[in-house]
Each structure stands twice: as structure tokens, then as C-alpha cells.
C-alpha positions in Angstrom: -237.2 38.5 -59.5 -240.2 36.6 -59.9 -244.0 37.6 -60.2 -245.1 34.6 -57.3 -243.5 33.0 -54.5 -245.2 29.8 -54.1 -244.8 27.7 -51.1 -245.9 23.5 -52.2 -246.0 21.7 -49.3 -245.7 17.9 -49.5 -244.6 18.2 -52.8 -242.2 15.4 -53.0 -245.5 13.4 -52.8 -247.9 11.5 -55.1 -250.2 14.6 -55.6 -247.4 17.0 -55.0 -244.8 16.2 -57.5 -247.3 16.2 -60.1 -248.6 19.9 -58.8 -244.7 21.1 -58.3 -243.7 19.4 -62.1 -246.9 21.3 -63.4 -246.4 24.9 -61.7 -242.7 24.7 -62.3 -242.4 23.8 -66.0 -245.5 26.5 -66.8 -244.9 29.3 -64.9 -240.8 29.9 -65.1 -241.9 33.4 -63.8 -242.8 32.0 -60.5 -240.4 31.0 -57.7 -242.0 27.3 -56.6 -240.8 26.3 -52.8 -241.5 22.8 -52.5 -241.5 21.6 -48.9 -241.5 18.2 -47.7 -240.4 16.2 -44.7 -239.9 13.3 -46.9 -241.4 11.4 -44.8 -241.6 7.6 -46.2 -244.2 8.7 -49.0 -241.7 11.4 -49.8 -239.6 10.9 -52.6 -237.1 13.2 -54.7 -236.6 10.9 -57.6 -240.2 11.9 -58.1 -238.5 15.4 -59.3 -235.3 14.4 -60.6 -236.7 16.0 -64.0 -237.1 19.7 -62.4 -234.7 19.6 -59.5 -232.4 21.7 -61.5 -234.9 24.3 -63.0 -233.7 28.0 -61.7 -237.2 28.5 -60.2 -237.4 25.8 -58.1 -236.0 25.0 -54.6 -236.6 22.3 -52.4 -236.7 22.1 -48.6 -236.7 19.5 -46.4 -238.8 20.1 -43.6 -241.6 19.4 -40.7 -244.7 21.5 -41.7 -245.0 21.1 -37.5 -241.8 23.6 -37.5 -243.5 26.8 -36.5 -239.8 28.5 -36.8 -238.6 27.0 -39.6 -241.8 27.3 -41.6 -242.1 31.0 -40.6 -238.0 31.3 -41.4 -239.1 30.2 -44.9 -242.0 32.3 -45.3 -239.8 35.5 -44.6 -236.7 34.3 -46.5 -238.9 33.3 -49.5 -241.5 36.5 -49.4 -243.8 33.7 -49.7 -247.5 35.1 -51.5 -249.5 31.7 -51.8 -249.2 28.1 -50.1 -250.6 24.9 -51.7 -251.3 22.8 -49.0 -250.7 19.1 -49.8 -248.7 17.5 -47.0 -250.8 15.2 -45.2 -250.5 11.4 -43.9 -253.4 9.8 -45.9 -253.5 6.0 -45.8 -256.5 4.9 -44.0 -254.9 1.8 -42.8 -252.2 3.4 -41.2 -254.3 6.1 -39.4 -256.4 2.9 -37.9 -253.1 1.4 -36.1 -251.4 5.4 -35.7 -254.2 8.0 -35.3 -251.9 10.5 -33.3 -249.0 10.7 -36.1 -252.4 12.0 -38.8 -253.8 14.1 -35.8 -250.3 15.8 -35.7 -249.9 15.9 -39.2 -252.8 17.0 -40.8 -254.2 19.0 -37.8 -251.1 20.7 -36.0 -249.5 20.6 -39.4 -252.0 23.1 -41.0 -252.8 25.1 -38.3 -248.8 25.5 -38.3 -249.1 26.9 -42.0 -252.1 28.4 -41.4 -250.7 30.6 -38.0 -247.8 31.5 -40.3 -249.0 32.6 -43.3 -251.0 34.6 -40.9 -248.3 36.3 -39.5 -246.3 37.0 -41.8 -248.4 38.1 -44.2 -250.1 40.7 -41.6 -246.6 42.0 -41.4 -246.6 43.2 -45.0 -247.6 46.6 -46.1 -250.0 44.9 -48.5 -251.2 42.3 -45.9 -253.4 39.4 -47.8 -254.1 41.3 -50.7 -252.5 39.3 -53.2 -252.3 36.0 -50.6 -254.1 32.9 -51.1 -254.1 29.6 -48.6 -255.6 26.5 -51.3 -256.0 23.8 -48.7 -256.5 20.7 -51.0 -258.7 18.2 -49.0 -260.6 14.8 -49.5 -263.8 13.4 -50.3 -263.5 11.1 -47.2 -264.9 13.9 -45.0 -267.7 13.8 -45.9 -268.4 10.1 -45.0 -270.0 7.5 -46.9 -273.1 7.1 -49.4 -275.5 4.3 -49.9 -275.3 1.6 -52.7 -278.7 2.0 -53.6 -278.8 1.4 -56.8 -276.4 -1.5 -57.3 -277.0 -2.0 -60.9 -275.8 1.4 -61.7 -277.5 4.3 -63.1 -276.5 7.4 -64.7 -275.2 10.3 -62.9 -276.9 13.6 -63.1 -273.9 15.0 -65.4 -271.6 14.3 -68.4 -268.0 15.0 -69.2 -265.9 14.2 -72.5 -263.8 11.9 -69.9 -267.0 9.7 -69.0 -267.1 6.2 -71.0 -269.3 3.1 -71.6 -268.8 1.6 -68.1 -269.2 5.0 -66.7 -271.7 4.5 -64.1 -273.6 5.8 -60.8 -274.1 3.4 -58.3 -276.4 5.4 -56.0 -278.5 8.8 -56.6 -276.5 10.9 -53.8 -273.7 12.8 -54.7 -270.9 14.3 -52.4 -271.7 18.6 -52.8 -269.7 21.0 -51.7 -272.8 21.5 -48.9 -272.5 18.0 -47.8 -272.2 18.2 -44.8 -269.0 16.3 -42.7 -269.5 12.6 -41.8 -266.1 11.4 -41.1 -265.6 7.6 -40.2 -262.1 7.2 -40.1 -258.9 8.8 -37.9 -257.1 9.7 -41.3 -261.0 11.5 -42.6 -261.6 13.2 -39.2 -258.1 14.5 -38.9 -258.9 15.8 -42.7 -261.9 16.9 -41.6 -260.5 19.2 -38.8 -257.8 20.5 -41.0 -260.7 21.9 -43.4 -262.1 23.8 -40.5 -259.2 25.4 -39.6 -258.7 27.1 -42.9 -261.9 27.9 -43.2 -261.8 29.5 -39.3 -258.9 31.5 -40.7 -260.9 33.1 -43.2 -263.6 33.6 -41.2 -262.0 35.2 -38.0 -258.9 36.5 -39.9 -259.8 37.8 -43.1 -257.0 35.4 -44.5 -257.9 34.4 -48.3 -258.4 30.5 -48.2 -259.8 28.0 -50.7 -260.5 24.3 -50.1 -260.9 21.4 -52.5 -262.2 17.9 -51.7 -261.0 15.5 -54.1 -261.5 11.9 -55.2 -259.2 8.9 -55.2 -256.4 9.9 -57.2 -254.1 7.4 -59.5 -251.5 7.5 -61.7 -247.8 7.6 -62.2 -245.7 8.1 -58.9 -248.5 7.0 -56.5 -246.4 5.5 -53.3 -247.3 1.1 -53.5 -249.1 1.5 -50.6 -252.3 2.2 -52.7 -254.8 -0.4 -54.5 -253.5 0.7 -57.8 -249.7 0.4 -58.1 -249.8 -2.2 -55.4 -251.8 -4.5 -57.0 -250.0 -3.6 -60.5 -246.8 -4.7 -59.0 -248.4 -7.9 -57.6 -249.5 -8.7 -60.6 -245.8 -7.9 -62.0 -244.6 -10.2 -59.4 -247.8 -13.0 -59.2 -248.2 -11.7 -55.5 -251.7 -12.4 -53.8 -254.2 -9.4 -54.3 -256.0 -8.9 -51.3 -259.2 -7.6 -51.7 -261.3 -6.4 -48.5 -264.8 -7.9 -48.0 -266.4 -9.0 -51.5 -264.5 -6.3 -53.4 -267.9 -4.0 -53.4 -267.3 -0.4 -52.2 -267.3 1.8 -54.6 -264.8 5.1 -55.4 -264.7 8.0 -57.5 -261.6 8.1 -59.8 -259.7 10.9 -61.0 -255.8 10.9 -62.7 -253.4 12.2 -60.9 -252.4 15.0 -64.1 -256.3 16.0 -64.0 -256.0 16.8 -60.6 -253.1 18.6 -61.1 -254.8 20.6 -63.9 -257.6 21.6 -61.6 -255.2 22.7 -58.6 -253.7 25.2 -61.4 -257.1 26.6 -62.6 -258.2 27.0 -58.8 -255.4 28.3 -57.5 -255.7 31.4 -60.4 -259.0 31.7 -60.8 -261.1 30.6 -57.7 -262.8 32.3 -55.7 -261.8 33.5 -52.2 -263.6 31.4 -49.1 -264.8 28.7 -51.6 -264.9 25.1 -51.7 -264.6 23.0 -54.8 -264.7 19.0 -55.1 -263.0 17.7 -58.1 -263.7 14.5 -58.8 -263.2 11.9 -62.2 -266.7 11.4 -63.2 -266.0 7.7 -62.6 -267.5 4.9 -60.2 -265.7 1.9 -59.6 -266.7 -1.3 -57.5 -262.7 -2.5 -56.2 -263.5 -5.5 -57.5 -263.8 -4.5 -60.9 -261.0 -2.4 -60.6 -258.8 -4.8 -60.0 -260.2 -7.2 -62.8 -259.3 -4.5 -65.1 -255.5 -4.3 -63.6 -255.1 -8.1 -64.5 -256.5 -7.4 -67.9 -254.7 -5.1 -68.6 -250.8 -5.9 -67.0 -251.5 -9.3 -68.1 -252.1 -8.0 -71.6 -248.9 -5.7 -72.0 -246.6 -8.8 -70.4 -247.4 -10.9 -73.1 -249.5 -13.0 -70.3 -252.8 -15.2 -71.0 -255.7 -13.4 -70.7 -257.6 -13.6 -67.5 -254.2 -15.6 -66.5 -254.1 -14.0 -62.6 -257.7 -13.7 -61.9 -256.4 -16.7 -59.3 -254.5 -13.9 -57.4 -257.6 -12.2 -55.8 -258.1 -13.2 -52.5 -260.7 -12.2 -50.5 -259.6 -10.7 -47.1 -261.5 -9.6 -43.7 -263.2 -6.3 -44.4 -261.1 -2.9 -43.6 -262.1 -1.5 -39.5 -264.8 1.5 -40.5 -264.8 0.7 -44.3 -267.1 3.2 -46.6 -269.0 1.8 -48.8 -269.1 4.7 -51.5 -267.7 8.0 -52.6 -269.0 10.0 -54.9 -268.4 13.4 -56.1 -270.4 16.2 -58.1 -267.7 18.2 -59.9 -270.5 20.4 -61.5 -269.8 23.4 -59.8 -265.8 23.0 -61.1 -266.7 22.8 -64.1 -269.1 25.1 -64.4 -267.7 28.2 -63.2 -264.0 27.5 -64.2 -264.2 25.2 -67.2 -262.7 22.4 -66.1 -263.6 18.8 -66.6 -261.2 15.3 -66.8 -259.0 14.8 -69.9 -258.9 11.1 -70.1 -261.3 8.1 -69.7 -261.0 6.0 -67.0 -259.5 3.0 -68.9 -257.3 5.4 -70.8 -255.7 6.6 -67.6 -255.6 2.9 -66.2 -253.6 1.7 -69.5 -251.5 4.8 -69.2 -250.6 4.3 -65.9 -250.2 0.5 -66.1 -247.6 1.3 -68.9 -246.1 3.8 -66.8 -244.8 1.5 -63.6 -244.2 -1.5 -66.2 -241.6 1.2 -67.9 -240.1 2.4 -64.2 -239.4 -0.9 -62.9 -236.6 0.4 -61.1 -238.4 3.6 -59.8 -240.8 0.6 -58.3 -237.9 -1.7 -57.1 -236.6 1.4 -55.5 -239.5 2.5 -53.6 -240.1 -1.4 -52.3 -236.7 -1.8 -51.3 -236.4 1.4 -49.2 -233.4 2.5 -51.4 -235.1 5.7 -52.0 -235.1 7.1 -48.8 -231.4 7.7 -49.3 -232.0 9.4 -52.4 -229.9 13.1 -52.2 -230.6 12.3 -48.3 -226.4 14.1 -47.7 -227.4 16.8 -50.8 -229.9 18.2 -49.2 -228.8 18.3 -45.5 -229.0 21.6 -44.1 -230.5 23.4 -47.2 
């Protein structure tokens, strides 16, 4: 019935929900599987917009489920996997390194061993197959801050603006080579070499991406940005590690999105691409712009909750910068970030002031019982 069979996994996610919204609403001729052990970053009211669409199925599931996952494959006749499910908060992989090691390690190599399979049982075997692994720039560890004053960066995009900045001349390339300093990056990192082993002894058609920090609507409250927006909301203490001075790469969550799409049909087999926003930011000044701009749109003072930044002990293991070099993106498959970085900070601010009660849901836990009896045994 329908030209693909594509198997998202995590897609009840940040990332993922914008990837399943994207593939679903634009390509009605595919069949989109979305996968997701809605674990507690997991959540269907993420989806409740395409959760009815005839192409679309979800499944609620362990991407560790060698059974299941190769069930689905068979059942589904499954012809490419988006990879997305992975346990990604640094913090949490500090105080719980096994759960990302058997996430994000055994997880893909799961997917990875299946695919396999499966697709060595068809007649056609991987021609036609694709494995798009989508990674982070974490694994390739951290860059100096040697130019603090910022200079300009060695490339241009319609998305860069005024503030738009390089704080250092290194950039991460896809040759970088791995550096990981954290349990969440090195369980990344491991993941990346597995797909890429795949290809290598297998013949199996993989691509990786590394991307930057991702924001926008939908992101889980663990995260600087809607955390801080709703402490803002709230006039909750902002706690800021160290002086606030590492610096990350930001890209919106529907640009990312947008590049997944293009790579996934047009990359090339056994490549790696990093996608990143074309935008440095110290997390100091990131923040200063939050309570600009929330305190703006509520009507507040300006400047009135510069008072809620506090200044906490530094994060275990803490990079200092990321930095990615998109150029080989955008040159060879045309794409490049739609919005400026404040246009994407005032659109998402707007976003979780308009879905209060998505927010309240998500703090409260009361989304974790979202369709939980629907979807039992589907």
C-alpha cells in the first residue's frame, strides 16, 4: 500500500515528534512506525495532531526488545529506520551511566542486528534500506574559548544575525575526531561506531548525523530552555552552572527536522553529516535573553527577573564549547537554518506561554498516563 515503511524510533520525543509530524503530514504515501518506550521524556500528547492520520501507527516499545523489534520489522516490511531514541541528559547519565550504556549502546546495536537480519532475508536485501543514526555533537568533546570576544565564523547562512558570533577558531568537522567527556557522549559515541561497523563489515546502508543543541516547542523541562522559561513563568531560581560561560551551538528543533528529511532522501550512503544552527551562545546570555523576552510578552518590567539567576557549582565534566561546521550540509544538499536565533527563541517562548497546560502536564507527571490503557498491547 505504501511506497516506504519507515520505522521512527523515539518518536514520541523532543526531536522525534517533530521528525514523525514532519514525515507524516508530507509524505501520506509512506507508512511512518513510530516507536517509543515512552519512557519519562516520552510523550503522546506530543502527537495528538497526527495520531489519527491513516499512515501512521504507534508502538510502544523497548528498542532493547530484540523480538519485538524484529516482530515489527517483519510485520511492518520495514525499508528504513530513523534512529532517535536515546537517553540524552548529561546530568542524569552522571548519577545513571548504565541506563544510557543500555540505551544508546545495546539499544542500537538491537536495531542495528535487526535491520540486519531482516533485511538479508529479503530478495532485494539492502538495496533500497537505509539506517540514519542521528547522533550528537557531544562526541566529539569540547573546544577552546580562545577567542572570548568573538569573531566571525568561517561561513554565513540567511539564519545568522547581528549577535551571530564565533567564540573560538575550531570547528567540530565531520573528521573531528571522538573526544567524549561525559557517560551520556561516550555512550553516543559508541552507538556511532556501531552503525558505522555495520556498514563496514555488513554492507548495511547507514548514515550518521551529529547535531547541535536543539530547542523549540515540545522540548521535555528538563532542558535550559523550557526549564528556565517556565521559571521564569513561575519566578523560580534559574540556576546557572559556573559563571554561565560555555558556549553552544543552537539549532530549532523544525530546522533539524528539515535536515533529517533532506538526508534521509538524498544523502549519501556511509556518510556523516553535522547539522548545526550557525549560532554561539555563552548560557549566560542565553538566559538573559529568556528574561527579556518572557518578561516582555507577560506584560512584566523589563530586566524585572535578572534577580532569578543564581550561580550554582559547575556541572561534573562540563565542556566548555561546541561548535559545528554545517558546510558540508549545506553544500552538497542545500540546506541551511530557516530562522534567526532570536526569531526561534521568541517563537518558542510564545509557544510554552500558549501551552500552559501541555507544561503543567509534563511537571505534574499527568502525562505519563496519557492513552497509557489505549495503547496497551498494540
Amino acid at each position: 500500500m505504501y511506497k516506504r515503511n519507515i520505522l521512527i524510533t523515539g518518536g514520541a520525543g523532543f526531536i522525534g515528534s517533530h521528525v514523525v509530524r514532519l514525515f507524516v503530514n508530507k509524505y501520506p504515501e509512506y507508512r511512518i512506525v513510530n516507536l517509543d518506550k515512552l519512557t519519562y521524556a516520552g510523550n503522546l500528547a506530543n502527537l495528538r495532531d497526527v495520531e489519527d492520520k491513516p499512515n501512521y501507527r504507534f508502538v510502544k516499545m523497548d528498542i532493547c526488545d530484540f523480538e519485538g523489534v524484529m516482530h515489527l520489522m517483519e510485520e511492518e516490511h520495514i525499508d528504513g529506520i530513523i534512529h532517535l531514541a536515546a537517553e540524552s541528559h548529561v546530568d542524569r547519565s552522571i548519577k545513571d551511566p548504565f541506563t544510557f550504556a543500555r540505551t544508546n549502546v545495546m539499544g542500537t546495536l538491537t536495531l542495528l542486528q535487526s535491520a540486519k537480519l531482516y533485511w538479508e532475508s529479503r530478495q532485494e536485501k539492502f538495496e533500497g534500506k537505509l539506517f540514519y543514526h542521528i547522533s550528537t555533537d557531544e562526541v566529539y568533546g569540547a573546544l577552546d574559548l580562545t577567542h572570548p570576544e568573538g569573531v566571525k565564523p568561517p561561513f554565513s547562512t540567511r539564519a545568522s544575525s547581528d549577535h551571530h558570533e564565533a567564540y573560538g577558531e575550531e570547528f567540530f568537522l565531520e573528521s573531528t575526531k571522538y573526544n567524549p567527556h561525559s557517560p551520556y557522549s561516550a555512550s553516543k559515541a559508541s552507538s556511532d561506531h556501531f552503525v558505522r561497523a555495520y556498514h563496514d563489515t555488513y554492507g548495511m546502508p547507514t548514515i550518521v548525523t551529529n547535531c547541535s543543541n536543539n530547542y523549540g516547542p515540545y522540548q521535555f523541562p528538563e532542558k535550559l530552555i523550557p526549564l528556565f522559561i517556565n521559571n521564569i513563568r513561575h519566578r523560580k531560581p534559574l540556576p546557572v552552572y559556573g559563571k554561565g560561560e560555555n558556549v553552544r551551538d543552537w539549532l530549532f528543533v523544525e530546522d533539524h527536522a528539515r535536515a533529517i528529511d533532506v538526508i534521509f532522501h538524498r544523502g549519501k550512503v556511509a556518510e556523516t553529516y553535522n547539522i548545526g544552527g550557525f549560532n554561539e551562545w555563552k548560557n549566560i546570555d542565553i538566559v538573559r535573553t529568556l528574561i527579556r523576552t518572557v518578561d516582555r510578552l507577560l506584560g512584566r518590567t523589563e530586566d524585572e527577573d535578572m534577580n532569578l539567576i543564581t550561580y550554582v557549582t559547575d556541572r561534573l565534566g562540563h565542556d566548555m564549547r561546541y561548535a559545528i561546521d554545517s558546510r558540508k550540509l549545506q553544500a552538497e544538499l542545500g540546506w541551511e537554518p530557516s530562522l534567526q536565533f532570536e526569531e526561534g527563541i521568541e517563537k518558542t517562548v510564545r509557544w510554552y506561554l500558549d501551552h500552559e497546560a501541555w507544561m503543567d502536564n509534563v511537571t505534574s507527571g499527568d502525562y505519563q498516563r496519557y492513552y497509557e490503557d489505549m495503547y496497551k498491547g498494540r
